[in-house]
Every structure is written in structure tokens, then in C-alpha cells.
C-alpha positions as CSV (number, residue, x, y, z in Angstrom):
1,X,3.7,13.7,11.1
2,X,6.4,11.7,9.5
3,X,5.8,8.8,6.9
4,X,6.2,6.1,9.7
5,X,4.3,8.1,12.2
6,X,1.9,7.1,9.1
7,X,2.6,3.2,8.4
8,X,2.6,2.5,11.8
9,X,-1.2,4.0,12.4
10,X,-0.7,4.1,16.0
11,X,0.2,0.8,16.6
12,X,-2.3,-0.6,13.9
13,X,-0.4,-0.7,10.7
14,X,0.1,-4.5,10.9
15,X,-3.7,-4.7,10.5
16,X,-4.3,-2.5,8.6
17,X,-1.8,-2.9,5.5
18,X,-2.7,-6.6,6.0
19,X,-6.3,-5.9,5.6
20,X,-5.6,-3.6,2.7
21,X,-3.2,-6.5,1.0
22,X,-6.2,-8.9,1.7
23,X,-8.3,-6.4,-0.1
24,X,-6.3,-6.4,-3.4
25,X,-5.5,-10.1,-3.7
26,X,-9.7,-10.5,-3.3
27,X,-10.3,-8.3,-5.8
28,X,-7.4,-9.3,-8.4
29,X,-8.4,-13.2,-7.5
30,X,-12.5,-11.5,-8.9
31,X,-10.9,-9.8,-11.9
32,X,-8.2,-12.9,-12.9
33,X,-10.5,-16.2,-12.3
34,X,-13.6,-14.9,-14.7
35,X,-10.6,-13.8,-17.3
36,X,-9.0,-17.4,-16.8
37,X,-12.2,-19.0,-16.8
38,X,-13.3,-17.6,-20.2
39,X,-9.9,-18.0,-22.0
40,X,-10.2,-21.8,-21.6
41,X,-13.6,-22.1,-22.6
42,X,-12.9,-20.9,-26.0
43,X,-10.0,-23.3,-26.5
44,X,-11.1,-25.8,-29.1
């Protein structure tokens, strides 16, 4: 098995690094708004 026989996930790897990529910006937007969120409200 080679390293694209692995991205390519028999003929899913579109979906599935997408679905992964979704994954990360979901959970970095649920980490970075709260942050954001709280460093304005204690801004006199």
C-alpha cells in the first residue's frame, strides 16, 4: 500500500479529507469564538 493508495481511500478521499477539514474548522470555530467572545467583554 502506497501513500496515495492511502489519500485516495478507494475513490473516497475527496469525502473524506473534506469531511475531516470540515471537522477541524468546526471545532477550531468552538475553541476561537468563546476565546473571542470573552476577550471583548473584558475590554473597558
Amino acid at each position: 500500500m502506497s501513500l496515495l493508495d492511502f489519500l485516495s481511500m478507494g475513490g473516497y478521499g475527496a469525502y473524506v479529507w473534506s469531511a475531516y477539514a470540515l471537522m477541524v474548522a468546526v471545532l477550531a470555530w468552538n475553541v476561537a469564538a468563546p476565546l473571542v467572545c470573552l476577550r471583548r467583554r473584558r475590554r473597558p
